[in-house]
GUMI-242181 format. One record per atom (N, C-alpha, C): residue in one letter; x, y, z. Coordinates in steps of 0.001 Angstrom, whole numbers, plus 500000, padded with zeros to 6 digits. Last residue first. Example, Ala and Ser with C-alpha at 12.3 -4.5 7.8 and 13.67 -1.06 7.14 Angstrom:
<recs>
S512850497750507080S513670498940507140S512900500030507870A513190494310507800A512300495500507800A513200496700507800
</recs>
This chain:
<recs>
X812535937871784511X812676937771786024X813487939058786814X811804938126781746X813225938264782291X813542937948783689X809224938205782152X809605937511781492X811256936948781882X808834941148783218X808331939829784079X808738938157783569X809564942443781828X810753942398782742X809998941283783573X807802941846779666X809058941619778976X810338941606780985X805559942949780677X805498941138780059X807285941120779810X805740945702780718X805879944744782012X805909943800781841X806614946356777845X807525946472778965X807504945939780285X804549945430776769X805565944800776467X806223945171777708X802670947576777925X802015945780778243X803514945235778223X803681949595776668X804094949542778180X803422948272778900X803149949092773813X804457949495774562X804134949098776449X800524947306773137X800722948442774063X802508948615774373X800069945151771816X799079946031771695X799458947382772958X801239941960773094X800971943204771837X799912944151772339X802773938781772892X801868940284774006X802272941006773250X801892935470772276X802450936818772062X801688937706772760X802608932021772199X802592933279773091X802741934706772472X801888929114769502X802666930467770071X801997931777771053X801365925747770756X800833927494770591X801892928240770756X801702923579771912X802968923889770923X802175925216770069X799839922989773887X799865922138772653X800775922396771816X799792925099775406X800786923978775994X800755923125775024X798723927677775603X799410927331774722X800712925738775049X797247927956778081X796673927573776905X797493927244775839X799702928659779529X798928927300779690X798288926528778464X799792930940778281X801494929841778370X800545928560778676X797687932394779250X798064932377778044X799385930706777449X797913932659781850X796847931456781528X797119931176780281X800317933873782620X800220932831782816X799137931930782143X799798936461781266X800774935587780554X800824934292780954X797688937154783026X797418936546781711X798399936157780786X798775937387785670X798249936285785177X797497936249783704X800734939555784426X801439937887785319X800177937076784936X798502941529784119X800040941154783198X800359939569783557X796182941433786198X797386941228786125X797932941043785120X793400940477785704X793533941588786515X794563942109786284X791952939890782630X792720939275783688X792915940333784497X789314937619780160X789877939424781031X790852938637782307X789411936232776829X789506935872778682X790030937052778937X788128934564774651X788241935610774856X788283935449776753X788003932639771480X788257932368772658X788839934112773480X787771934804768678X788706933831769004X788018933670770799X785557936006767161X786059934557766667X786496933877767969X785042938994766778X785632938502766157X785985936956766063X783223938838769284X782577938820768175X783514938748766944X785335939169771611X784931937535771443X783984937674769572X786125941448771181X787372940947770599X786020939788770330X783153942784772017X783775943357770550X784968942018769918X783863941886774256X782270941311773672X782909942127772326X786039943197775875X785868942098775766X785038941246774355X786172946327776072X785586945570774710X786050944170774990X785669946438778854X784904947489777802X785017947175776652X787324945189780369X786036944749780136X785112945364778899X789741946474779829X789293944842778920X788192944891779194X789973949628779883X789397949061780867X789367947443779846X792937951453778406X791452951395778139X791210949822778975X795321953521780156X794732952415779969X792999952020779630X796142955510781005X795721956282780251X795073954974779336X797809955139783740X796777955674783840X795816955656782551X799150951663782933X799569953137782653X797865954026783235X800101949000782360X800349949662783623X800353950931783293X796985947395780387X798180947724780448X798856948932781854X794557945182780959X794927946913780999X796533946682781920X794110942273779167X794642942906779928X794545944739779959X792799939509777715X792964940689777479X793456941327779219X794028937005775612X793989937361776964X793967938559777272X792266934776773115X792467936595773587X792774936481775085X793306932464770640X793255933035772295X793258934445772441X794243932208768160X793402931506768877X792592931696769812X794045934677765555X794439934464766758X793686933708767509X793551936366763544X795342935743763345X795334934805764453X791505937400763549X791474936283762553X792510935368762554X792424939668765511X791970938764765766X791682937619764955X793954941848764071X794943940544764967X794199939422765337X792037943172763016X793032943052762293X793924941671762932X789967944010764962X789716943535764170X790015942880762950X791768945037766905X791079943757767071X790613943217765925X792292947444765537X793254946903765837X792817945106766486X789864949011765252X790692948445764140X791490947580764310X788983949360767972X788367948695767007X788974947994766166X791276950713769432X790894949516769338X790185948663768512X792806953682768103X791809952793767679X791913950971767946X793849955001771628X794137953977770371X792925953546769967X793594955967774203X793258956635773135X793871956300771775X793794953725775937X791953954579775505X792108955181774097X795457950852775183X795463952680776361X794224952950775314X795547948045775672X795582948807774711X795250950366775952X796387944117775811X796185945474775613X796231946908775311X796273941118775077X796635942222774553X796343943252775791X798379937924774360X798080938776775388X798049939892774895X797288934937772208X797603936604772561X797577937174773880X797891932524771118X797537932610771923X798133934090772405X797972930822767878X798502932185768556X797615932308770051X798758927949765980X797667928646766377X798680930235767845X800397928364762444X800979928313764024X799678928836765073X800920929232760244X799949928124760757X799598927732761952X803787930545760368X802086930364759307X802076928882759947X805395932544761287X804910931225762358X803800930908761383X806561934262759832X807269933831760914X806771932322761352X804099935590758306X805417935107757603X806538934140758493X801542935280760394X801589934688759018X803056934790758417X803137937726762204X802437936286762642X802407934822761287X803737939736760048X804284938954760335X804395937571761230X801285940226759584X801581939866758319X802887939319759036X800514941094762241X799151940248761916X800107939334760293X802118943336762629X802315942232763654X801463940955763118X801737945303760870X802299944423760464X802715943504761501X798978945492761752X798450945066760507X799924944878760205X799432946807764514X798776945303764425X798790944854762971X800277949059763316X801425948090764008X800495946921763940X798169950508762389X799151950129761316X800099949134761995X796801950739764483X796432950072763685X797088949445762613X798765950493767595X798034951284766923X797349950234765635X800901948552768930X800117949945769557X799115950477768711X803048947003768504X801728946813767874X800863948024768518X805020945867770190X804377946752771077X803029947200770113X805795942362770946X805646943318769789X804500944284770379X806943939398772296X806785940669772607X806506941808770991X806730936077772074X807093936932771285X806141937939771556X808169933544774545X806836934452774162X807547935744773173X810484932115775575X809413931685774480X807843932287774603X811298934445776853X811280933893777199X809866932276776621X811318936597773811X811952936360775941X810808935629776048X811935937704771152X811218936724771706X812042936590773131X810401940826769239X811414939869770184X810906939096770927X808704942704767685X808943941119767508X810460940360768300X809978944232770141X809687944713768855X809960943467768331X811543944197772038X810101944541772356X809089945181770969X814781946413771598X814016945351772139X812163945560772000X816696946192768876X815431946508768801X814752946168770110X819390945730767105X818784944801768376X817489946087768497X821085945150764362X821072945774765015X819998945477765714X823217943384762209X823227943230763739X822326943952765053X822377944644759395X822123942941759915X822644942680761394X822465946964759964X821545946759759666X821076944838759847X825555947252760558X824763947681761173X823295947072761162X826440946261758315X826844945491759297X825683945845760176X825589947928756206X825013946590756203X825518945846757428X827279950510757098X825481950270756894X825034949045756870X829559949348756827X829108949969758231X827683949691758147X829823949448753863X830153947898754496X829396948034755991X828945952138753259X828262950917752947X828581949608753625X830103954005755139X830759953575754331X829358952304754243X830068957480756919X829215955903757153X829518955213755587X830313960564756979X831381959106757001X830709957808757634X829643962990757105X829370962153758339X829979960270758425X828956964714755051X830329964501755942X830532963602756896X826732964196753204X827261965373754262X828249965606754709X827157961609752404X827411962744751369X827788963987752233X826250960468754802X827637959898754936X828264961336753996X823531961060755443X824448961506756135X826182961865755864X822863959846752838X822607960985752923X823435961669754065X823217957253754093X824137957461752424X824382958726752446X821404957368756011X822880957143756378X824190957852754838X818847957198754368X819391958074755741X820525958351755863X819592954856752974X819166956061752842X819297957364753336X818992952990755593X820241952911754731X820225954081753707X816820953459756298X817936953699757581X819140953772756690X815163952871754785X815409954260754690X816079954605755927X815585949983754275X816036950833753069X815972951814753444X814508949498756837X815891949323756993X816233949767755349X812084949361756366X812775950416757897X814085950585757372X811612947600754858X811414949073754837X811987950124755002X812193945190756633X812783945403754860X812773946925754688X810318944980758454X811512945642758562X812437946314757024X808199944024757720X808158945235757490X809246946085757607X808493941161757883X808439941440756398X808334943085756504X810206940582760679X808720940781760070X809336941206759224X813192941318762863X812194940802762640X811569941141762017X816557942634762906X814948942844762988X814111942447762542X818892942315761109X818596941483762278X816847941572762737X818843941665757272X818311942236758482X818340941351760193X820668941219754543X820628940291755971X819600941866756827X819313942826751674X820821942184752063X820211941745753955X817823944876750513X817715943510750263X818880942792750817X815273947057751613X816523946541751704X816483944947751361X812687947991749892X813075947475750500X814451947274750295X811925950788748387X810759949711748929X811229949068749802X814426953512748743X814017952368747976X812499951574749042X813035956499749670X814166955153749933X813707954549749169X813006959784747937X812095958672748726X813210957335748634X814188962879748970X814464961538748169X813802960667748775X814379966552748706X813386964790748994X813903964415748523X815805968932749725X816036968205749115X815187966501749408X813874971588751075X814553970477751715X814736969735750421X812024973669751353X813566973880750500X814280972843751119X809409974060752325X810313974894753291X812307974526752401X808242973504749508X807574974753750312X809407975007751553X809213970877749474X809799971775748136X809235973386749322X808813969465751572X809835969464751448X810000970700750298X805528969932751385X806316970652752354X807423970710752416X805384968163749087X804845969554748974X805488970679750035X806191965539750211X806619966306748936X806238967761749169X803946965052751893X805268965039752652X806081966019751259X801685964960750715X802266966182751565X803701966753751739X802197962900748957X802350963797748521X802289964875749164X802090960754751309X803443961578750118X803322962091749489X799863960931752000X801280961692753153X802202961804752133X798294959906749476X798077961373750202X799088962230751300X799713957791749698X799581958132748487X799054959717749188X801460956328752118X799850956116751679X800572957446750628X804318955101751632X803693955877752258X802104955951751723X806599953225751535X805484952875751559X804730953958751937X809527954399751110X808534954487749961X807427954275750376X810082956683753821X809964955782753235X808900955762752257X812054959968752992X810967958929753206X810892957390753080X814390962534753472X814373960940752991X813034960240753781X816138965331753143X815009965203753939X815070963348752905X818682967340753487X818328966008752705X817222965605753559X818601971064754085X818716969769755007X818238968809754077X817842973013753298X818984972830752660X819000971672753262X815329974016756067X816045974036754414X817436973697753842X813965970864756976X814946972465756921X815331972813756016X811659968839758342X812239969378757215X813044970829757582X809997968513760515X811245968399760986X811932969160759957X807401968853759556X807510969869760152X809177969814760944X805904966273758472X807352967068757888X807853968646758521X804240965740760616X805738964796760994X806828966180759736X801919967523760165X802664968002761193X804335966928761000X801706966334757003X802348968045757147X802779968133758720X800742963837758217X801913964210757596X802858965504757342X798463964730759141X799713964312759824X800685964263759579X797033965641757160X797227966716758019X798215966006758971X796827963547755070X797450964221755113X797848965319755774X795414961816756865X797066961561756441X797810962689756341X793449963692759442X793759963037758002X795104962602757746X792904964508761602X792233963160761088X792236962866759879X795552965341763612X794668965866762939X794084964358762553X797268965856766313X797987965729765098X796967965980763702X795451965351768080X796587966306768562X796850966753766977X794050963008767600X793353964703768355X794450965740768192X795151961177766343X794929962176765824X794132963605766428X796884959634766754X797111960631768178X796651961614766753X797494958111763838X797613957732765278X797649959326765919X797737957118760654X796725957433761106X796727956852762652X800883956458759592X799497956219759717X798411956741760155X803953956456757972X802721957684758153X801242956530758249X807060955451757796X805796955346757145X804463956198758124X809357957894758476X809191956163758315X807719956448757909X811839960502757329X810098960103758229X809780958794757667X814172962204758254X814007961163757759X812098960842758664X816912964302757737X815834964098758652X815097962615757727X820812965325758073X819512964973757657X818137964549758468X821793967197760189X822204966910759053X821417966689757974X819079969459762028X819912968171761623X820936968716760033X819950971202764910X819984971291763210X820468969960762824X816550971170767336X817822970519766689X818224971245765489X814157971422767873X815027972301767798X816485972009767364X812527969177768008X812750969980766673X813744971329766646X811672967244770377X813480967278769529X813688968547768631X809486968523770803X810782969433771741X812215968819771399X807123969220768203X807784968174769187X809107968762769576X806190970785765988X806055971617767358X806896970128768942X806605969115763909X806559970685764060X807029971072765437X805985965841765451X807541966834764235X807201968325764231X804767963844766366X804434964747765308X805937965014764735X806358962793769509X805027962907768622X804941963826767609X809204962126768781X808075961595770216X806893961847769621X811767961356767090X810825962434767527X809450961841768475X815094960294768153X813773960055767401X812922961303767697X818318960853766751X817031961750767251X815611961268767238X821313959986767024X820144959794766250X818863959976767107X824454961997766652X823420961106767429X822289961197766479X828303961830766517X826444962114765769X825743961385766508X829668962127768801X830135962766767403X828846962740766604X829497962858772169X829644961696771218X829562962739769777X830762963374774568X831310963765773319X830987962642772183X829652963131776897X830119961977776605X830641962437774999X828640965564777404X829262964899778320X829902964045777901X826521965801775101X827837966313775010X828431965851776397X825219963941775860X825534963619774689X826653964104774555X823719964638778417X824788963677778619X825135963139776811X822555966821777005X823408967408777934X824376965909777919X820361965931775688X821291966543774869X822616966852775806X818926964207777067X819811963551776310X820942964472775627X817743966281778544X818834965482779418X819744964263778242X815899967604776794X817129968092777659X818525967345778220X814710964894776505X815122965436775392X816473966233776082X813547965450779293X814217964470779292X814577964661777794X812038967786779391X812825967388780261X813890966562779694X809754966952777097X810832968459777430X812243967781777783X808446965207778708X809183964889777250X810432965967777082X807632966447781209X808224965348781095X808893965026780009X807540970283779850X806707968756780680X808145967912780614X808657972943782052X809317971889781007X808318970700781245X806713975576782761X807249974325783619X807416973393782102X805464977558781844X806786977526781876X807449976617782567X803049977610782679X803076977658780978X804898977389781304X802815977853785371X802792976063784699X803315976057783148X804983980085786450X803376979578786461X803583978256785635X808500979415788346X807596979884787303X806082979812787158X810314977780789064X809490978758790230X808635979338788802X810965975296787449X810458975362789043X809960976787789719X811925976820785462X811559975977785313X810434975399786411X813778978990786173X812167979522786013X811308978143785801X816203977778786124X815653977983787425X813836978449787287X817964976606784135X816608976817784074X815304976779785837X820495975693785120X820298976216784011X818800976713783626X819791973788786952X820605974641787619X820513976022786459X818388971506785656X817679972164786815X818103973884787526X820572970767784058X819329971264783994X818806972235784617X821985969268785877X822367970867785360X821439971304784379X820339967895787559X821347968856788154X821261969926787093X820329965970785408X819006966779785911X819351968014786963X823049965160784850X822212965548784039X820759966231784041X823332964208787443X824571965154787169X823387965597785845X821696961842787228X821487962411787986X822134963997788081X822738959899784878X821320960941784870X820901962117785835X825157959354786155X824931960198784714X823875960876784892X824199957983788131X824886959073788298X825538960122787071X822699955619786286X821916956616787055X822807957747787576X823555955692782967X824054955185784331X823113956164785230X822154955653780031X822324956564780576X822632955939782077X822561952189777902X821877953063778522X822519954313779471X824605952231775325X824666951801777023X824005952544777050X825278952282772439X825058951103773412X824355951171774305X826744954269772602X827590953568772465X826556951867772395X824206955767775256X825891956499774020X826312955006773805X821169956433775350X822173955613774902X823113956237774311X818254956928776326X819254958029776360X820544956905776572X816159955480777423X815532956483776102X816930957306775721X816717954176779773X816734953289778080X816348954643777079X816315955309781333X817614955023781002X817154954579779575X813775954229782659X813884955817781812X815299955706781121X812795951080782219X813230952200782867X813709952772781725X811209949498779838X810966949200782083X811742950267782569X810675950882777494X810032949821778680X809935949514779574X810030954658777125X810937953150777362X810369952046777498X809107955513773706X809109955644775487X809905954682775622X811882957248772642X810717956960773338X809408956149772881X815416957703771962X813726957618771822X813020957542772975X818398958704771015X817507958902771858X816086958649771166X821682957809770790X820563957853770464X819821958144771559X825137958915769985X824383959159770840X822561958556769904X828535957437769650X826529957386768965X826190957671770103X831323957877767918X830546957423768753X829410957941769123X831604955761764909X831639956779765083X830929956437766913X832519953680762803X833360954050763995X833373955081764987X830679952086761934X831749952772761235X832089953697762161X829127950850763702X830098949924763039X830956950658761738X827718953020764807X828481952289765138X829871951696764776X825863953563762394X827153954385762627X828479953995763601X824642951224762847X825711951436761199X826586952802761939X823155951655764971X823932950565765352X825110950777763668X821777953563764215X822800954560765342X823561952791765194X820031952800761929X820976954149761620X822213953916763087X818716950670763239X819639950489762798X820739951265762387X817209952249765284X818025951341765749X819034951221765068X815845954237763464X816720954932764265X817818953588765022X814178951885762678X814661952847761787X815954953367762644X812238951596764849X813711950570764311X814468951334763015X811423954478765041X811984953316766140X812993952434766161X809562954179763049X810704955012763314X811847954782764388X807837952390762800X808903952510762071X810093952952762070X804625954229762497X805510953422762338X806591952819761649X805168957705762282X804159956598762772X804611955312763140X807656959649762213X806672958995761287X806345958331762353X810860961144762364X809834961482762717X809174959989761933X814325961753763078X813728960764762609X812118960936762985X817634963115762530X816214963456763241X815224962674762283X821166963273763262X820033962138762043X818706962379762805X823436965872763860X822140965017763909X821315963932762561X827004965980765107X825689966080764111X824349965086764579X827135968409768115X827178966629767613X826294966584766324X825971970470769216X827442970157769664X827933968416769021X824071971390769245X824439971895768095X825996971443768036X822231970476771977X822104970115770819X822528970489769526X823435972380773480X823966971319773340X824248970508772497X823400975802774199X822474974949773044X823928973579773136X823622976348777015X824443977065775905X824369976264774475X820901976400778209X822670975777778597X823793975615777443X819682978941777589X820402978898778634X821694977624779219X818940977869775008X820272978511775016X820706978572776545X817628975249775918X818760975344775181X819735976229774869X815606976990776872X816519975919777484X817081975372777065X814008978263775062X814557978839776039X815586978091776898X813223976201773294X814448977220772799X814659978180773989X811181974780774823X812255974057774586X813611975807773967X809271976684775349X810475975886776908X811549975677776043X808638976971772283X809594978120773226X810046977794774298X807717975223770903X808952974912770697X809680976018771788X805063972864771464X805356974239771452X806540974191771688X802531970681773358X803264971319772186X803597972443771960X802055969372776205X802085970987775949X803065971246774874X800871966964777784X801784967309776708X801671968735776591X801735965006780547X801107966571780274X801833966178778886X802087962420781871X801447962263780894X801188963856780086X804123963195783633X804641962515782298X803708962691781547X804784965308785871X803652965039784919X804065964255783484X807079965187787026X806691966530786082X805651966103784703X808115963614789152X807358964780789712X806970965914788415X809540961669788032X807967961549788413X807249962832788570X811827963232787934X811381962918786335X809553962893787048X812591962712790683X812487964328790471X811221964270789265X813051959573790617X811534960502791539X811398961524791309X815102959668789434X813764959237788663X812691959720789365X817009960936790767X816451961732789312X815192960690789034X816556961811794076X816617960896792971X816180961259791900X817431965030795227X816344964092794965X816798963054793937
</recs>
């Protein structure tokens, strides 16, 4: 079977937290993940470009890089990079093979024992990591950190980007109960590293659980001060506790030299994350804390600049907040439901965005609200699509042609 049609067939959207598929399928393929050091990266926002720049510095000190995140944008390849290069489909395919071949209960089993979709594919980064012998890889975590199916890993070090308030059914409705699930990567003896901006209640979780399970804390500096390639006044952040991260790696053994870290950090590529294709600027802004630094970097990038938006948003994001944060920033609403089942309907808060201010328009299509959007912006308006990873990912390959 084609590995992306096999991937379709295992319920992407199921989550089923819990670390036993995952430690049962790792030893059966003889644990992979212990075959390359690790940099394991958890938090809200942040983490993302965080992990960009860590795997592009190890790069540029010579090492060869396995990364892995999520989600993708337009294809599954993208969550599983050696060097660079997305996962080749006869890579991926040899990679669900031996999976598949290694975990036969996987498929004949009751459902508690079917690997979901995240499972799966974690699996498949660890297998074409060691295929490709790469020497350290960088781990994002998908949701939370305790019970998420990277956590079986041993990192070197671990690292959590800033802490907001997102997927709190799962995770809880406080900072600080999210925070205790993201430090749930912590190990003992393992350099655990925050970023400084943390709300005042996750850091002091985050503290409490590093001393409780015996992880060495160090919070990053506020900001990096030397060239960033990554866009917005928030990167500064990302990129003191990518550089942090790395220092901490390098003390380990892992040999990342300061000149590597700053090369890294001022070259490293991000897509769909204040990137601009095709004079429209893409930013996946998903949650509340992403619109509030998509809204500070609208104002540092383009001040004054009227904005003509394409948004949307999946159900189980605070919309409220998130309109109510981008919209003062913004001429034009083109609202859209993003390509995913789990998509919240534009009509359903149309009358919420228009009571913020701006000009407000529903579209059927991605295509045509980037189109009416580009129209409206024919006076020398800036274009942007936000508010959903997977809005970016179809605005971004529709962009690209």
């Amino acid at each position: 079977m084609n590995p992306d049609a096999y991937l379709s067939t295992l319920k992407p959207l199921a989550i089923r937290l819990g670390l036993g598929r995952m430690e049962r399928a790792t030893a059966a393929l003889g644990h992979p993940e212990r075959r390359f050091r690790v940099l394991h990266v958890a938090g809200t926002n942040g983490k993302g470009s965080t992990c960009a720049m860590s795997a592009e510095a190890l790069r540029q000190a010579g090492h060869l890089v396995g990364l892995y995140t999520s989600p993708h944008l337009v294809r599954f390849g993208e969550r599983i990079q050696v060097d660079g290069r997305a996962i080749g489909d006869e890579e991926l395919a040899r990679a669900v093979d031996q999976v598949r071949a290694a975990c036969p209960w996987h498929e004949r089993g009751p459902e508690d024992d079917r690997l979901t979709y995240f499972e799966f594919a974690t699996l498949l980064a660890f297998v074409h990591f060691v295929e490709r012998r790469v020497d350290v890889a960088v781990v994002e975590v998908g949701l939370g950190g305790r019970f998420d199916a990277t956590n079986v890993v041993a990192p070197d070090v671990t690292a959590v980007s800033r802490i907001g308030l997102d997927h709190e059914a799962m995770l809880g409705g406080t900072l600080g109960a999210i925070a205790g699930e993201k430090a749930g990567i912590f190990k003992p003896g393992v350099p655990a590293v925050v970023a400084a901006a943390q709300p005042p209640e996750a850091m002091a979780r985050l503290r409490a659980e590093a001393a409780a399970r015996g992880a060495p804390f160090h919070v990053a500096p506020e900001a990096w001060s030397g060239p960033i390639a990554l866009r917005g006044p928030h990167q500064a952040g990302n990129a003191a506790l990518a550089a942090s991260a790395l220092r901490l790696l390098d003390a380990a053994g892992g040999a990342v030299p300061d000149e590597a870290i700053a090369r890294g950090i001022a070259t490293a590529r991000w897509p769909g994350r204040l990137e601009e294709v095709g004079g429209v600027l893409l930013d996946g802004a998903h949650n509340p804390d992403g619109a509030a630094a998509l809204a500070a970097a609208l104002c540092a990038l383009h001040p004054g600049r009227p904005v003509e938006l394409v948004f949307g948003v999946l159900a189980d994001k605070d919309h409220r907040r998130m309109l109510a944060t981008l919209a003062p920033r913004v001429r034009g609403m083109h609202l859209v439901a993003p390509a995913s089942p789990r998509a919240r309907a534009p009509e359903e808060y149309a009358e919420l965005a228009r009571s913020h201010g701006p000009r407000v328009d529903v579209h059927g299509t991605c295509g045509e609200a980037l189109a009416c959007a580009r129209a409206a912006a024919a006076d020398g308006a800036l274009v942007c699509a936000a508010g959903s990873l997977y809005l970016v990912g179809e605005a971004r390959e529709l962009l690209r042609g």
